[in-house]
C-alpha positions in Angstrom: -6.1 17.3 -14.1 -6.4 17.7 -10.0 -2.3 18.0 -8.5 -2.6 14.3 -7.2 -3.6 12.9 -10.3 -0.6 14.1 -12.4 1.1 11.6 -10.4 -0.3 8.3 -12.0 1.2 8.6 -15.1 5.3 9.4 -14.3 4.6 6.5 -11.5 3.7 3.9 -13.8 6.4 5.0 -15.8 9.1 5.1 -13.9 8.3 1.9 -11.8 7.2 -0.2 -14.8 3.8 -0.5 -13.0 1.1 -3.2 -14.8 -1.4 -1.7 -12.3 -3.0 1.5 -12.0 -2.0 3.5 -8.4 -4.6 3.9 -5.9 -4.9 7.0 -3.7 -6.8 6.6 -0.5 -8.0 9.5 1.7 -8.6 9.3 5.1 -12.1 11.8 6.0 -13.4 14.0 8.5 -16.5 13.6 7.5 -18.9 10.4 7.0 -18.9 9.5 3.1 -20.8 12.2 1.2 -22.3 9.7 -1.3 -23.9 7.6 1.3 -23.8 5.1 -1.0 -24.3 2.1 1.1 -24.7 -0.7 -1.8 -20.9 -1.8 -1.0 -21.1 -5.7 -0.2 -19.4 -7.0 2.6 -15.5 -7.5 2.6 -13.5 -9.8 4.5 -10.5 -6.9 5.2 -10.2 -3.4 3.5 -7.3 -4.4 1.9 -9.8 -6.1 -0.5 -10.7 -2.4 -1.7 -7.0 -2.1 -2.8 -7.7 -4.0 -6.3 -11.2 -2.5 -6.8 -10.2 0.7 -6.3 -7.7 0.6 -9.1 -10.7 0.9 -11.3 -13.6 2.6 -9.2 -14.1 4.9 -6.4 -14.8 3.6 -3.0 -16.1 5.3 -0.1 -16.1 3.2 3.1 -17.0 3.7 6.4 -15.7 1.8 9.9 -18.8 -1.1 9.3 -17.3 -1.9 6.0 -14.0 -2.9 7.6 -15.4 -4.7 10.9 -14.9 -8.0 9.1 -11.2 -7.7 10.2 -10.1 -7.0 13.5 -6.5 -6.3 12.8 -7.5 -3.9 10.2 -9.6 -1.6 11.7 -7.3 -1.3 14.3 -4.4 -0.4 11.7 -6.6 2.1 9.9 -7.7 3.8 13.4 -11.5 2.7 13.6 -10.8 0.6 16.8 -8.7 0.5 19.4 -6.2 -2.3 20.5 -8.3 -3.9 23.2 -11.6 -4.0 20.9 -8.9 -5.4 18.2 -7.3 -8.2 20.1 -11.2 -9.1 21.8 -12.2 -9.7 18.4 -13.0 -13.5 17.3 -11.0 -13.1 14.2 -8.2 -11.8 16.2 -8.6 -15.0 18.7 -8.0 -17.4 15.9 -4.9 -15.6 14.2 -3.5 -15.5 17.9 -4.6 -19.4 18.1 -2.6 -20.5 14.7 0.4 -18.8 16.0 0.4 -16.4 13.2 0.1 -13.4 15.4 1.1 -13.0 19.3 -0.9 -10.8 21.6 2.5 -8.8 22.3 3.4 -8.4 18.4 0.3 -5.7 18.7 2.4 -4.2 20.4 4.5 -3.1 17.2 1.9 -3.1 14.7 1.4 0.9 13.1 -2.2 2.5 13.4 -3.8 6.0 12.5 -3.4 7.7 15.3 -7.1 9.5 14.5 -10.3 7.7 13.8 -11.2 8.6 10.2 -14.8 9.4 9.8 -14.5 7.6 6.3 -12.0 6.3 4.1 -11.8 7.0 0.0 -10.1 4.2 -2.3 -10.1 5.3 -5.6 -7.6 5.6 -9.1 -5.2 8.0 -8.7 -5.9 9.9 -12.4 -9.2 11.1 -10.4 -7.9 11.8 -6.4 -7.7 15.2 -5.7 -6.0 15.7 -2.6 -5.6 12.3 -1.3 -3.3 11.3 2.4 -1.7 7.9 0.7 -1.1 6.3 -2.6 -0.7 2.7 -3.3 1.2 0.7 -5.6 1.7 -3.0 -6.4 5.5 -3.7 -6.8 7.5 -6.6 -8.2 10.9 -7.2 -7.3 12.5 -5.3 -10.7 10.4 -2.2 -9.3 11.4 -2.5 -5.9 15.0 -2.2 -7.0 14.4 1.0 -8.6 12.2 2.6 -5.7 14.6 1.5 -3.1 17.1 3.2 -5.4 15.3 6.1 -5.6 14.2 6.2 -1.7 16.6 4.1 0.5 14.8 5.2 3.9 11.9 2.9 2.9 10.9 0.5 5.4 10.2 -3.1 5.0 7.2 -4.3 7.0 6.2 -7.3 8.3 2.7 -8.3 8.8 0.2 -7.6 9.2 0.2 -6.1 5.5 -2.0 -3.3 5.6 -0.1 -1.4 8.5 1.6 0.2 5.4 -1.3 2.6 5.4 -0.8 4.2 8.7 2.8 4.3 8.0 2.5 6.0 5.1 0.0 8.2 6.1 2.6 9.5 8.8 5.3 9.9 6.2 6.8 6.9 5.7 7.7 5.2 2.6 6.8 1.7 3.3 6.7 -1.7 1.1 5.0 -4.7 2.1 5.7 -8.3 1.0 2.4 -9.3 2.1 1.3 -11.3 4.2 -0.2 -14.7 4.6 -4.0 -13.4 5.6 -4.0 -10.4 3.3 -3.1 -12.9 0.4 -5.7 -15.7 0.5 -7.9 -12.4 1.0 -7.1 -10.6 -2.0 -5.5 -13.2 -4.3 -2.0 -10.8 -4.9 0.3 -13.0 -6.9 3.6 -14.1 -5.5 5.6 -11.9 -8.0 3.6 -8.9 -6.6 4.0 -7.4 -3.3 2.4 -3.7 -2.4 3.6 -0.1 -1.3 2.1 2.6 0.5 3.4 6.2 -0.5 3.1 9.2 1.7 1.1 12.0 -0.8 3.2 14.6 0.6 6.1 13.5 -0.1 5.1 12.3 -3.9 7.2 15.3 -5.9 9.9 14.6 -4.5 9.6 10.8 -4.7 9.0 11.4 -8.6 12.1 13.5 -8.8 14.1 10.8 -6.9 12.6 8.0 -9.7 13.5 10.1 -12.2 17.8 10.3 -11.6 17.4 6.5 -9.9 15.9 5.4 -13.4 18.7 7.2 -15.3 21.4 5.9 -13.1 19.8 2.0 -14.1 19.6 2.6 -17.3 23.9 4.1 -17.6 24.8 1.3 -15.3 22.8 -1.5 -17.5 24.3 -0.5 -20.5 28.0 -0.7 -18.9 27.1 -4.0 -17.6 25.0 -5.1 -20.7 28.1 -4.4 -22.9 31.0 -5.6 -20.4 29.0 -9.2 -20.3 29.5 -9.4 -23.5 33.3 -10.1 -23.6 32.8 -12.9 -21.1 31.2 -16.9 -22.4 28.2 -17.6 -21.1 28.4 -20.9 -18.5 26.1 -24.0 -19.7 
């Protein structure tokens, strides 16, 4: 087992995950494979789910389909990102302001490709990806109270994470008709470097739960439950 990919299995453990992690790894070089059979995608946020199951390697064409996007994952810059026609209609519905780019995280590099793959087979990856639902929010914000909650657009967790910072996502409105993520779910980007630590963390934040759920488990019991 690579050091990333002993990871996976404390991670679904500890976080009561129903989904495999993804790792994703930002290159300096174009995709070795060139494999170029990938079919077009609306957003690559809709390699997230894939990716849970295969390995991925994208390039910047494979995310042009979004504008917001490839700006968040470093392949454009802002002005190419608020030109773009996709961008114009998001602007037009009110969803998105031209000064909320502004705030929006980005790479601050142009990766020459991007890996999305399981993380049981990432070797050294730069981010790993997890879908949350509320129960296992509670016990990563337990664990990691510096994590920040972002607003859309959704996949600006990525570049947040891949500068360090523990960052959970509700989602967002385009990024869920996109990808079909259930309501329950909601997704989190984890730096890599910081993932032994964060394990560690999980580990005493789990153990805490568990003594205070049993306190409050058994002192429930002396009260009647209310119709």
């Amino acid at each position: 087992m690579t050091s990333a990919s002993v990871w996976a299995a404390p991670l679904i453990e500890l976080l009561g995950l129903a989904h495999p992690p993804v790792a994703i790894t930002f290159g300096t070089q174009p995709a070795a494979s060139g494999d170029r059979s990938l079919p077009a995608q609306p957003a690559g946020c809709c390699f997230w789910e894939p990716a849970q199951r295969q390995s991925l390697d994208t390039q910047a064409a494979d995310h042009a389909n979004c504008s917001v996007g490839s700006y968040t994952h470093g392949l454009i810059d802002m002005a190419t990102a608020a030109a773009g026609a996709d961008t114009t209609v998001l602007v037009s519905s009110e969803w998105i302001t031209a000064a909320d780019f502004d705030h929006v995280a980005h790479l601050p590099f142009r990766p020459a490709s991007i890996r999305y793959e399981p993380l049981t087979v990432a070797t050294s990856p730069d981010v790993v990806l997890v879908r949350l639902t509320p129960s296992s929010l509670m016990t990563l914000q337990g664990a990691c109270p510096d994590l920040r909650l972002v607003t859309r657009p959704q996949c600006q967790i990525v570049p947040l994470a891949g500068n360090g910072q523990i960052a959970v996502s509700p989602g967002c409105a385009v990024s869920r008709a996109r990808t079909g993520l259930p309501p329950g779910e909601m997704t989190c980007a984890l730096p890599a470097a910081r993932m032994p630590a964060v394990i560690d963390r999980l580990q005493q934040a789990v153990a805490a739960d568990q003594r205070a759920a049993s306190y409050a488990a058994a002192d429930r019991r002396r009260f009647a439950k209310l119709d």
